[in-house]
N, CA, C and O atoms as CSV, one atom per row, in Angstrom:
chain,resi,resn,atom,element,x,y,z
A,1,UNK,N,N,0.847,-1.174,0.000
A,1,UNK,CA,C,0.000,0.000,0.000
A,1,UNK,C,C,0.892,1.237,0.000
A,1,UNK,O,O,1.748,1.424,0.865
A,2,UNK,N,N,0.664,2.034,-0.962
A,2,UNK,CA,C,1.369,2.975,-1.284
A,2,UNK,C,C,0.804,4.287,0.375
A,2,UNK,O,O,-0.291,4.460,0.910
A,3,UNK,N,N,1.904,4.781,0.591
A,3,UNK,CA,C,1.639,5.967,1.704
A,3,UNK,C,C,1.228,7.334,1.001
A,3,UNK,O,O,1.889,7.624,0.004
A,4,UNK,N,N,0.486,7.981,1.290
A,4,UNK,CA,C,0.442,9.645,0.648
A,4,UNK,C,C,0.427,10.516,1.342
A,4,UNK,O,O,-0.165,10.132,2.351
A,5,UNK,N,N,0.772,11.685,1.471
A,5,UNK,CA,C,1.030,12.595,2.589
A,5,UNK,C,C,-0.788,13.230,2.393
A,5,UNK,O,O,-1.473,12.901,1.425
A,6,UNK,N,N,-1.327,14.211,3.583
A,6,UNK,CA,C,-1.839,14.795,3.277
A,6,UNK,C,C,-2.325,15.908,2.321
A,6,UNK,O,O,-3.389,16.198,1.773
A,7,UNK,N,N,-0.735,16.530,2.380
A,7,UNK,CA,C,-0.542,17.143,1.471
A,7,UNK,C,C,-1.105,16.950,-0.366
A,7,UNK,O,O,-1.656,17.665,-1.203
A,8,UNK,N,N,-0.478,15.320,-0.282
A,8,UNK,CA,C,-0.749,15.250,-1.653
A,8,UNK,C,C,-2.740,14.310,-1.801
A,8,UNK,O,O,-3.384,14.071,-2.823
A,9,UNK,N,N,-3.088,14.050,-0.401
A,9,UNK,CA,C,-4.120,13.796,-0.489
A,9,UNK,C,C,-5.182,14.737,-1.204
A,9,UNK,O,O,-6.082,14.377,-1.963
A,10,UNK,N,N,-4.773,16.421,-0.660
A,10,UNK,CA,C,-5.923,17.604,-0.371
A,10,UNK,C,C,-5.668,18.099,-2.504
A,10,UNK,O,O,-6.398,18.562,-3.380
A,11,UNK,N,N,-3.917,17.526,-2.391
A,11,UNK,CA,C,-4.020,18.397,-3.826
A,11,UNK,C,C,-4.836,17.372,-5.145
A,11,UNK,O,O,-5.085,17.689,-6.308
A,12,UNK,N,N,-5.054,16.311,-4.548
A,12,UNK,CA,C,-5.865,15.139,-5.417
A,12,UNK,C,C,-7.760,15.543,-5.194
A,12,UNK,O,O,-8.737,15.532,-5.943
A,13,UNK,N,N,-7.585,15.774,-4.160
A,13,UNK,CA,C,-8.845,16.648,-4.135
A,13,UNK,C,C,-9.355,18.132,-4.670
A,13,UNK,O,O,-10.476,18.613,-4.836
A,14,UNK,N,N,-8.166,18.574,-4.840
A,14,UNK,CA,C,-8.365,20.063,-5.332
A,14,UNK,C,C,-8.423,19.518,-6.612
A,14,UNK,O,O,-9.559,19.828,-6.971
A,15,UNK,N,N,-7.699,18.650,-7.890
A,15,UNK,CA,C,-8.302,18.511,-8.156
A,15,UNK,C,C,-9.017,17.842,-9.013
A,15,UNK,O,O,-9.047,17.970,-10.237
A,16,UNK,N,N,-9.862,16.791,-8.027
A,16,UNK,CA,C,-11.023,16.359,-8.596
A,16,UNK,C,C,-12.409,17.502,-8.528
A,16,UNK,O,O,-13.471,17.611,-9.140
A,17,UNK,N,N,-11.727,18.233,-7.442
A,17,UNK,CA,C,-12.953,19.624,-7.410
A,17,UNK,C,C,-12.774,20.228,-8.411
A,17,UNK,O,O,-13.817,20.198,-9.063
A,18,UNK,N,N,-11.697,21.001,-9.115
A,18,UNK,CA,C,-11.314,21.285,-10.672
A,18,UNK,C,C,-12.023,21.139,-11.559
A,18,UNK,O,O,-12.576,21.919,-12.334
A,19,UNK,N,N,-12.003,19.503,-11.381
A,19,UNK,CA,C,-12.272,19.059,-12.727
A,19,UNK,C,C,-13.433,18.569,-12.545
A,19,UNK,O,O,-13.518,17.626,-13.331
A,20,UNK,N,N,-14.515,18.680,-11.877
A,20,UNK,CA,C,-15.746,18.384,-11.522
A,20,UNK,C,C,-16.411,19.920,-11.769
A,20,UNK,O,O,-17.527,19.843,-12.284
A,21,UNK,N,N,-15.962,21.258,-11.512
A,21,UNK,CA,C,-16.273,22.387,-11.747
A,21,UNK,C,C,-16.341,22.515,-13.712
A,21,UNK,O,O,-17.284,22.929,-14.386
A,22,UNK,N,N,-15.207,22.079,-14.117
A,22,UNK,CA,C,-14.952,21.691,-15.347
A,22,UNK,C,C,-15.909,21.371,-16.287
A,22,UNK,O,O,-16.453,21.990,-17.203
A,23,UNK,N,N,-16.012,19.808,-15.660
A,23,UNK,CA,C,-17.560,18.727,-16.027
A,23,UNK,C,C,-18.802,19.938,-16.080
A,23,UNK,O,O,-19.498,20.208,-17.059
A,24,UNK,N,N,-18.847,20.504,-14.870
A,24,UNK,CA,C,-20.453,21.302,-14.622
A,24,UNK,C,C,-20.816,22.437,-15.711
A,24,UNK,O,O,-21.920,22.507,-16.252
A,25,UNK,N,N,-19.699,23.354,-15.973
A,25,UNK,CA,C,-19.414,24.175,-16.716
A,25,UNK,C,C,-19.414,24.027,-18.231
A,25,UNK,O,O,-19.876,24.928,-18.930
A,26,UNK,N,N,-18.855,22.795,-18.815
A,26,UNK,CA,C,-19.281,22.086,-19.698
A,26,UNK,C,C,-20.647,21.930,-20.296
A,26,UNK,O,O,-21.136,22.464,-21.292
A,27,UNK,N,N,-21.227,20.920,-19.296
A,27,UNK,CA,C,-23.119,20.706,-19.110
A,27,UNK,C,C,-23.460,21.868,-19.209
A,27,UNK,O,O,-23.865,22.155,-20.335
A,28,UNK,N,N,-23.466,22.837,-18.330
A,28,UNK,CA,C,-24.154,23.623,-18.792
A,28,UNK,C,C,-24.179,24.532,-19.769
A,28,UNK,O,O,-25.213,25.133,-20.062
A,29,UNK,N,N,-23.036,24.718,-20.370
A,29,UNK,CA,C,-23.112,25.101,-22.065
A,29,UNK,C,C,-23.473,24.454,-22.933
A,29,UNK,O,O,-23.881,24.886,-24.011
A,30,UNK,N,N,-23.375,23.195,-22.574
A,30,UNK,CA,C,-24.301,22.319,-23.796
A,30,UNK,C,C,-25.433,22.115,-24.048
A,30,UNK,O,O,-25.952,21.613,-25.045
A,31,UNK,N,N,-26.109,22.747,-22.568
A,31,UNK,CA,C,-27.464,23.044,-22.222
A,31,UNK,C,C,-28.030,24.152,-22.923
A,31,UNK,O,O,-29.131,24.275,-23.459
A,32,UNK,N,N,-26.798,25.151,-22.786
A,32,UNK,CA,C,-27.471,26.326,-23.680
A,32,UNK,C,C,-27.278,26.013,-24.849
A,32,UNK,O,O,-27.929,26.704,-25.633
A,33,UNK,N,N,-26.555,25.139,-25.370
A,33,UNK,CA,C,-25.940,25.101,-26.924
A,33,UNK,C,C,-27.306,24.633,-27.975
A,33,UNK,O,O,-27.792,25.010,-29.042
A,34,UNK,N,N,-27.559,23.583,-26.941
A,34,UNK,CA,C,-29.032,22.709,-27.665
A,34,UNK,C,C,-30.410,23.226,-27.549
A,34,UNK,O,O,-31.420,22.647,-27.949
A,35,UNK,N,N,-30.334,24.675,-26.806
A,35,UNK,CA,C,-31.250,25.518,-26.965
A,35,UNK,C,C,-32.941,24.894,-27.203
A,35,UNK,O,O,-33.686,25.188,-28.138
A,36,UNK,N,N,-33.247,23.941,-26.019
A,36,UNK,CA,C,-34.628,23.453,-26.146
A,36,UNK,C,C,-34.839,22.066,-27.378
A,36,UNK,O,O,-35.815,21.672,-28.016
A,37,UNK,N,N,-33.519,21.659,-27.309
A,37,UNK,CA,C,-33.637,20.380,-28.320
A,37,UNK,C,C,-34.949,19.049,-27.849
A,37,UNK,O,O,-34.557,17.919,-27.561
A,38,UNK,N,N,-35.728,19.228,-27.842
A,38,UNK,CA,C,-37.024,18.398,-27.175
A,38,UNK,C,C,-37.517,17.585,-28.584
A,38,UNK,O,O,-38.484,17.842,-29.302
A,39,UNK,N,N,-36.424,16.431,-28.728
A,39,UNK,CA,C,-36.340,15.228,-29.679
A,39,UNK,C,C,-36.695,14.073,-28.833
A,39,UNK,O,O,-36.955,13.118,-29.565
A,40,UNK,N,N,-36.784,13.843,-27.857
A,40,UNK,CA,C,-36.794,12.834,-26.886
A,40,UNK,C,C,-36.408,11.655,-27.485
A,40,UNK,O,O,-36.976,10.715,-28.041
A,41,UNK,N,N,-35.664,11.867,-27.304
A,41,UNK,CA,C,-34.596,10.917,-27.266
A,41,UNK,C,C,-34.116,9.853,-26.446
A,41,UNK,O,O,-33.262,10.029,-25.578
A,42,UNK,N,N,-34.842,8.344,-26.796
A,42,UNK,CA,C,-34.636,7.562,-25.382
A,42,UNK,C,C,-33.311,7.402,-24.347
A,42,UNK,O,O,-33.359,7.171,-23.139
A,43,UNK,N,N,-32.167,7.587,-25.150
A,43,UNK,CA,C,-31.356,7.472,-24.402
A,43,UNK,C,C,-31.176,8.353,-23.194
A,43,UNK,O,O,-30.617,8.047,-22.141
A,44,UNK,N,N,-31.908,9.843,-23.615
A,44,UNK,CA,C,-31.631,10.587,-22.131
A,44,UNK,C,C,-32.434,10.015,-21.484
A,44,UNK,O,O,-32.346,10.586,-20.397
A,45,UNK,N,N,-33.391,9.046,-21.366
A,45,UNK,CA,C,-34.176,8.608,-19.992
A,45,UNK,C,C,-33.550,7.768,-19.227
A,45,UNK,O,O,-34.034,7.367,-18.168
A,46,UNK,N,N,-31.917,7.253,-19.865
A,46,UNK,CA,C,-31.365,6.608,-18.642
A,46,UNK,C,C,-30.593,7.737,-17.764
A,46,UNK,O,O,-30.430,7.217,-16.661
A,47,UNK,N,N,-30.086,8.951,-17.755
A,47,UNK,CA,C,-29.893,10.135,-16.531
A,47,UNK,C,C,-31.000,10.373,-15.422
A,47,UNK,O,O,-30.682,10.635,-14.262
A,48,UNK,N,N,-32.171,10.280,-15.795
A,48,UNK,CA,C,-33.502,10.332,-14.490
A,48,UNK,C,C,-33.301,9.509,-13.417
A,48,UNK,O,O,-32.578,8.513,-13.381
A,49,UNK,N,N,-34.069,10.034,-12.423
A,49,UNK,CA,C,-33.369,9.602,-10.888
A,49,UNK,C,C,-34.098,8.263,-11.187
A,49,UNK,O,O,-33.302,7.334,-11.318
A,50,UNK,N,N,-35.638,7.861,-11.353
A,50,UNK,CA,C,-35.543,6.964,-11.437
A,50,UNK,C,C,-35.993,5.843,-12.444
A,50,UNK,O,O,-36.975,5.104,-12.491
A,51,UNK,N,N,-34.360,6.095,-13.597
A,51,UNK,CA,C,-34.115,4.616,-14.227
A,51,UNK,C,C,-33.431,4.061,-13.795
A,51,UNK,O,O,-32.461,4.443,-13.140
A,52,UNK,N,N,-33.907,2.516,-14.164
A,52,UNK,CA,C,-33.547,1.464,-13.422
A,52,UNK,C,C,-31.808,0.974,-14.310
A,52,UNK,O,O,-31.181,-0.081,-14.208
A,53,UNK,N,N,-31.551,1.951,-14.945
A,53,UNK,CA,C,-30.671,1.566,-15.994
A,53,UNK,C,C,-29.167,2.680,-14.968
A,53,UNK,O,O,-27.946,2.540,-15.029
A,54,UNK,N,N,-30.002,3.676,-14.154
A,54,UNK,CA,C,-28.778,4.665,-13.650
A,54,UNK,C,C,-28.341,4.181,-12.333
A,54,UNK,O,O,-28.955,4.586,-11.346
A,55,UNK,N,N,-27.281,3.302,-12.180
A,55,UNK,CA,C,-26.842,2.416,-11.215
A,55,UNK,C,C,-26.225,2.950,-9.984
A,55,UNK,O,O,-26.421,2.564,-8.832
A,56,UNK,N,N,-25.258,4.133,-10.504
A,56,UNK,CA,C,-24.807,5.073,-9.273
A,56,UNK,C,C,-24.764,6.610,-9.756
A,56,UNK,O,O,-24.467,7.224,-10.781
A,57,UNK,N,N,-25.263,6.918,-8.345
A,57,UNK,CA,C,-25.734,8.388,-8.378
A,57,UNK,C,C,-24.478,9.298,-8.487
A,57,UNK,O,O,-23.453,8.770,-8.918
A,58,UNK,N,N,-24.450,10.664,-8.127
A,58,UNK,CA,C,-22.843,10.756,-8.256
A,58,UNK,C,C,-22.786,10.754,-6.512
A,58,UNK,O,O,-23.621,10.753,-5.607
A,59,UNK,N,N,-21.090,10.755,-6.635
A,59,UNK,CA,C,-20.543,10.606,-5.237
A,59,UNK,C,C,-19.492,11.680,-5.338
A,59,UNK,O,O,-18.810,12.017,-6.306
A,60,UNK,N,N,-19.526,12.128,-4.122
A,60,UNK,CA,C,-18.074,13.150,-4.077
A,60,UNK,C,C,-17.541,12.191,-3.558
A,60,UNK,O,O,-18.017,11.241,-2.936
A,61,UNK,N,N,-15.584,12.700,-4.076
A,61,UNK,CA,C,-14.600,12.521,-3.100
A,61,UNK,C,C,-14.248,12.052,-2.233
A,61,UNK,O,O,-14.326,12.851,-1.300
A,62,UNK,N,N,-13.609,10.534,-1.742
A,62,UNK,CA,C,-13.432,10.753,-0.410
A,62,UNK,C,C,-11.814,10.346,-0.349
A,62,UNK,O,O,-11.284,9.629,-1.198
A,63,UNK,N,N,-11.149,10.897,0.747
A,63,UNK,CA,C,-9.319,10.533,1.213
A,63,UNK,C,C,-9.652,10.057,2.541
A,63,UNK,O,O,-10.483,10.382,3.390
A,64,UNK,N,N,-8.638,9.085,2.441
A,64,UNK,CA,C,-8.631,8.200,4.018
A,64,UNK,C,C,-7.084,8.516,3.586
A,64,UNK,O,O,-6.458,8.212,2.571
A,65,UNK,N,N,-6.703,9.277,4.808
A,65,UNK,CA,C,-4.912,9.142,4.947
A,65,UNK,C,C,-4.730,9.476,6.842
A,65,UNK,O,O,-5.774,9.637,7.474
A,66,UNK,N,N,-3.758,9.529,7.377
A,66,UNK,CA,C,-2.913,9.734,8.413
A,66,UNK,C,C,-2.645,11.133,8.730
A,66,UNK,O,O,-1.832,11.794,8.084
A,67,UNK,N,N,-3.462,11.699,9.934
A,67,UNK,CA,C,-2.558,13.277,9.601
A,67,UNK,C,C,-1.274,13.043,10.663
A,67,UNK,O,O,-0.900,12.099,11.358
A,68,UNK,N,N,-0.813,14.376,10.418
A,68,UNK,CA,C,0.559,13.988,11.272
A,68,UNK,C,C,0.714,13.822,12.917
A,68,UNK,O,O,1.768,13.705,13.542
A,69,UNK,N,N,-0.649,13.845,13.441
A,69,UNK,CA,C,-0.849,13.128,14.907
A,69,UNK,C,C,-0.909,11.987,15.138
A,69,UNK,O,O,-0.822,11.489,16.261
A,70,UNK,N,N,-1.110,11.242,13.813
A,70,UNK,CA,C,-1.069,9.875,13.783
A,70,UNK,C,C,-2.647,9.452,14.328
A,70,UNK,O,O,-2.963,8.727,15.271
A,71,UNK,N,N,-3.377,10.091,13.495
A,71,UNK,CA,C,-5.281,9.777,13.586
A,71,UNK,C,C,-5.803,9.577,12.106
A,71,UNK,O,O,-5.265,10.312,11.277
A,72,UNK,N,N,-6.538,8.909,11.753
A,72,UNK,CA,C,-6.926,8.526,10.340
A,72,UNK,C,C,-8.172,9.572,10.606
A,72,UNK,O,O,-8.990,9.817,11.493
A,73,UNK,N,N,-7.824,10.025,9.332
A,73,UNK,CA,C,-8.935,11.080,8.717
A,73,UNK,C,C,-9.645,10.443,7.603
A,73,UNK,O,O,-8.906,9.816,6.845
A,74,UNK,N,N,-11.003,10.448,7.288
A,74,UNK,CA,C,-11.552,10.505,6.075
A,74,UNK,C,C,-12.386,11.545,5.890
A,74,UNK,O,O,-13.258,11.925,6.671
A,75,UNK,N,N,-12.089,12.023,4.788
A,75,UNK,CA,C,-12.274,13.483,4.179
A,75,UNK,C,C,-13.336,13.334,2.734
A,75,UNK,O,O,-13.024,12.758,1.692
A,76,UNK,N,N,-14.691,14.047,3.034
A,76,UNK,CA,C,-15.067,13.774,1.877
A,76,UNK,C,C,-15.561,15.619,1.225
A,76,UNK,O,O,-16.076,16.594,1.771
A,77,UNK,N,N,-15.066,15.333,-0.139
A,77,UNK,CA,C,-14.901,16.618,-0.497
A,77,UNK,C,C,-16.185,17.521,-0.524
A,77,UNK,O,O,-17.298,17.058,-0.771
A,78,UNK,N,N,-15.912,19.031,-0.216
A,78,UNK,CA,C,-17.459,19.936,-0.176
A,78,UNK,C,C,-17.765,19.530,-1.261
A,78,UNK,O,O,-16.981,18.838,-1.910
A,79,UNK,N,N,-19.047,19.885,-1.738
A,79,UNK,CA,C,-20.198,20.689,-2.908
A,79,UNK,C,C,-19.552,21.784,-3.209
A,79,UNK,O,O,-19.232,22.523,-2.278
A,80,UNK,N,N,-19.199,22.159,-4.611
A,80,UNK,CA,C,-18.924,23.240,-4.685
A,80,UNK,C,C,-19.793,24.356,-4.727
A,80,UNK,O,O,-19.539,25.558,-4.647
A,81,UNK,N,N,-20.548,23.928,-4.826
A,81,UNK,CA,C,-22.108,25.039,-4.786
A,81,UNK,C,C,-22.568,25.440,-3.920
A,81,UNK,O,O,-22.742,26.657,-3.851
A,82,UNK,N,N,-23.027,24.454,-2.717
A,82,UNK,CA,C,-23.261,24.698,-1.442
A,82,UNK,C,C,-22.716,24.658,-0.524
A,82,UNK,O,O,-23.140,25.273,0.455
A,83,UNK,N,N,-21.771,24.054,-0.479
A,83,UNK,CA,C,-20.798,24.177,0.811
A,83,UNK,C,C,-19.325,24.379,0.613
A,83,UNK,O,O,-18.834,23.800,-0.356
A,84,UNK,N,N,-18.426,25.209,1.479
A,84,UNK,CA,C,-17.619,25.772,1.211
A,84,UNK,C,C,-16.264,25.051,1.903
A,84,UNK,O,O,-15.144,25.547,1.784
A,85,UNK,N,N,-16.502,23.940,2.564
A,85,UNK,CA,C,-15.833,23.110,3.279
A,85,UNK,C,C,-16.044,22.058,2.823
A,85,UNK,O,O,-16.977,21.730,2.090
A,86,UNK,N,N,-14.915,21.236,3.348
A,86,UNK,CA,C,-14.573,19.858,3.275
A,86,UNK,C,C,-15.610,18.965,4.323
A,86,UNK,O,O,-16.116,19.805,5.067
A,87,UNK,N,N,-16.011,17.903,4.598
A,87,UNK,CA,C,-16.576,16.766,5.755
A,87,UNK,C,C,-15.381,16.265,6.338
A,87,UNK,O,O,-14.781,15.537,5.547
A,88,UNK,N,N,-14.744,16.412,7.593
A,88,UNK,CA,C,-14.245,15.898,7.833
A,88,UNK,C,C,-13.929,15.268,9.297
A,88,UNK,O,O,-13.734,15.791,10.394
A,89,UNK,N,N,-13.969,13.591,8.735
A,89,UNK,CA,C,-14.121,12.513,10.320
A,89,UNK,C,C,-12.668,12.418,10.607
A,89,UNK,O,O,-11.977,11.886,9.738
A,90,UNK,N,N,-11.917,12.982,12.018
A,90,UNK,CA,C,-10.761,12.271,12.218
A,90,UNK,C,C,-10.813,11.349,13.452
A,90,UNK,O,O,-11.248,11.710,14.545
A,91,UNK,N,N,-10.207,9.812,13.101
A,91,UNK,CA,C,-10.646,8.854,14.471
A,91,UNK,C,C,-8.859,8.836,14.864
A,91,UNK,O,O,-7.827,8.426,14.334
A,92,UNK,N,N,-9.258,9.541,16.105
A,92,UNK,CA,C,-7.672,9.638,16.632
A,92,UNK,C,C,-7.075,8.466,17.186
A,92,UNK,O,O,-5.885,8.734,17.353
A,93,UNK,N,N,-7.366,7.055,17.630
A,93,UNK,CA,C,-6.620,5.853,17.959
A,93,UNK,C,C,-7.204,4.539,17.344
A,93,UNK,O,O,-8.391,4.562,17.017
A,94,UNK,N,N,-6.735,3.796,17.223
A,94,UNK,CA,C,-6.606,2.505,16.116
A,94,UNK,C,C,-8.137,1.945,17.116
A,94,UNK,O,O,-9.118,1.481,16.535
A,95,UNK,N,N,-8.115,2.006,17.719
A,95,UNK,CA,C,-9.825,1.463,18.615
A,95,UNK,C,C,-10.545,2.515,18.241
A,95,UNK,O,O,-11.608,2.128,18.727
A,96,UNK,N,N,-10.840,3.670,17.700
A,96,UNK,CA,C,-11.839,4.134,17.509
A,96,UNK,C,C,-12.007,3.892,15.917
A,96,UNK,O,O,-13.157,3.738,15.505
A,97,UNK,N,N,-10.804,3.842,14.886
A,97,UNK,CA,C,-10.703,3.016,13.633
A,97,UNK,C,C,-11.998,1.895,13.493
A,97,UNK,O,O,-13.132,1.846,13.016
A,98,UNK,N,N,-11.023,1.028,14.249
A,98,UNK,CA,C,-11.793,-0.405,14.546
A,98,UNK,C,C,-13.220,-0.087,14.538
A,98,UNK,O,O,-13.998,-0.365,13.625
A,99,UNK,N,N,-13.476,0.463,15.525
A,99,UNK,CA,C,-14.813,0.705,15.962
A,99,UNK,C,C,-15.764,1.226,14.556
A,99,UNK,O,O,-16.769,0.541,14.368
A,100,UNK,N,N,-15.631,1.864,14.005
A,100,UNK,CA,C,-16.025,2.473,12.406
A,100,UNK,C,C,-15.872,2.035,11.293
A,100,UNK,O,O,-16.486,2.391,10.287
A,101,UNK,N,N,-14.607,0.800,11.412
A,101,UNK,CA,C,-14.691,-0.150,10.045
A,101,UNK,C,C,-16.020,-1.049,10.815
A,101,UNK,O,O,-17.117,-0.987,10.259
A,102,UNK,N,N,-15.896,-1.775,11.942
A,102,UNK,CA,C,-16.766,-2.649,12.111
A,102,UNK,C,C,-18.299,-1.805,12.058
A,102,UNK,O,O,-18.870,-2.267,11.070
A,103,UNK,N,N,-19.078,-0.896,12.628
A,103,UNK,CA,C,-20.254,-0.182,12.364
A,103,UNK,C,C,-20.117,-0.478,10.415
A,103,UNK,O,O,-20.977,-1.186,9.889
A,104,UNK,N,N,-19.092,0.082,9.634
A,104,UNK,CA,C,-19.423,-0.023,8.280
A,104,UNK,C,C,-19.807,-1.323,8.056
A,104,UNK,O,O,-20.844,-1.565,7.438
A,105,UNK,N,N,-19.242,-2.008,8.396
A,105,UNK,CA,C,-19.407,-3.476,8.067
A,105,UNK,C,C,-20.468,-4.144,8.305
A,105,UNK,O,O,-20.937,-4.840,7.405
A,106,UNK,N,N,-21.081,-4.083,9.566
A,106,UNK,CA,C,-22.493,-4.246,10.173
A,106,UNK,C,C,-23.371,-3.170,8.923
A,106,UNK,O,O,-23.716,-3.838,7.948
A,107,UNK,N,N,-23.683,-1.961,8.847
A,107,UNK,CA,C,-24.311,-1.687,7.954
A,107,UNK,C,C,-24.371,-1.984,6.484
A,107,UNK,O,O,-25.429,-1.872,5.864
A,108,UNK,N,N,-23.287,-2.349,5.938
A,108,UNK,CA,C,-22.940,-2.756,4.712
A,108,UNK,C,C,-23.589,-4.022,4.489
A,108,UNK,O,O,-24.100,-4.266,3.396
A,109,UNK,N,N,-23.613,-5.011,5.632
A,109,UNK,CA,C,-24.447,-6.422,5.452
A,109,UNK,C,C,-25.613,-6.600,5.440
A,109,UNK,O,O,-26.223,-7.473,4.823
A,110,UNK,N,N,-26.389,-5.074,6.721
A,110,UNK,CA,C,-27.428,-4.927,6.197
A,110,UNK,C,C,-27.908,-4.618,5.535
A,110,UNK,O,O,-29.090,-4.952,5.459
A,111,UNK,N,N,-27.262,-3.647,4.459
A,111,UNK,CA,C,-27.563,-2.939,3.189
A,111,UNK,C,C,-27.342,-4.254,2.166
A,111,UNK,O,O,-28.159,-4.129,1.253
A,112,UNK,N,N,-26.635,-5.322,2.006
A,112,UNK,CA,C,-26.683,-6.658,1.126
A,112,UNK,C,C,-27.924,-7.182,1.562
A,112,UNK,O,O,-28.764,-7.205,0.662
A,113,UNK,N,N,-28.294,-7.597,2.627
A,113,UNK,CA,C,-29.669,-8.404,2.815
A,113,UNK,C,C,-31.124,-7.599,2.567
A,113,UNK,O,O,-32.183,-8.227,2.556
A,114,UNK,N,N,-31.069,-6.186,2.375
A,114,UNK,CA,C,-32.293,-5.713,2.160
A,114,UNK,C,C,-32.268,-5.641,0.909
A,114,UNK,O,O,-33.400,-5.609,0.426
A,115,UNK,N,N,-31.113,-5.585,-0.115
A,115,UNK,CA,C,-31.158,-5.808,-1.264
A,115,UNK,C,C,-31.228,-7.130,-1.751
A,115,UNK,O,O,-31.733,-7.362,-2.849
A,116,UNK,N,N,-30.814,-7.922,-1.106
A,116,UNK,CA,C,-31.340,-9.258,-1.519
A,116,UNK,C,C,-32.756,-9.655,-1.352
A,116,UNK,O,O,-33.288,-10.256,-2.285
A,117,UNK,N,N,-33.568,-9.342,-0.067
A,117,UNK,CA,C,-35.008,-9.401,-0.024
A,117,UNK,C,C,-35.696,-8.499,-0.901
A,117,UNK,O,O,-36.912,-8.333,-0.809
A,118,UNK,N,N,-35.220,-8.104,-1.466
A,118,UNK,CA,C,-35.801,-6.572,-2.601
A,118,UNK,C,C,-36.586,-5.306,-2.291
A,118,UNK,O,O,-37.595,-4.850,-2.828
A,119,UNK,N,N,-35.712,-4.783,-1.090
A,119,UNK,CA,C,-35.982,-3.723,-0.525
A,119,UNK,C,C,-34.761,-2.771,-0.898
A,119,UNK,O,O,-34.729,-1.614,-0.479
């Protein structure tokens, strides 16, 4: 497992924020470009929240690294729109770690079995 400093964690985040500002800025000129193009077109009905064809929603960002107190941080990046900050969990000793992989893990199994009962 490769080590990364924080440093180079925040600048991998700056940017995927970049280039996610990028992406948005994009869309929305192409929005203006097509100026009311209302062809309906099946393929845009797989972007709607709900087709069964759009598998993952988007996700921001997240860094799991070490800051230099020696506490694991996971950092998940702001909204650039609405929020002007970062999320950020730091679990300062390897038992409070523990403690938060296992909660993920417990929820994660329950999140497999309600999808398996088809909930």
């Amino acid at each position: 497992m490769t080590k990364i400093t924080p440093q180079e964690a925040l600048a991998g985040l700056d940017a995927l924020a970049e280039e996610r500002r990028t992406k948005d800025l994009l869309a929305s000129a192409n929005e203006l470009a097509e100026d009311g193009d209302d062809d309906d077109d099946p393929e845009d009905d797989v972007w709607a929240n709900d087709s069964e064809a759009l598998v993952i929603r988007e996700q921001r960002a997240i860094a799991v690294y070490m800051n230099d107190f020696g506490g694991m941080v996971i950092r998940q990046e702001a909204d650039g729109y609405f929020e002007r900050e970062d999320h950020i969990v730091i679990l300062t000793t390897t038992s409070a770690a523990y403690k938060v992989l296992k909660a993920m893990e417990k929820v994660l199994e329950e999140m497999k079995e309600r999808n398996k009962n088809g909930g």
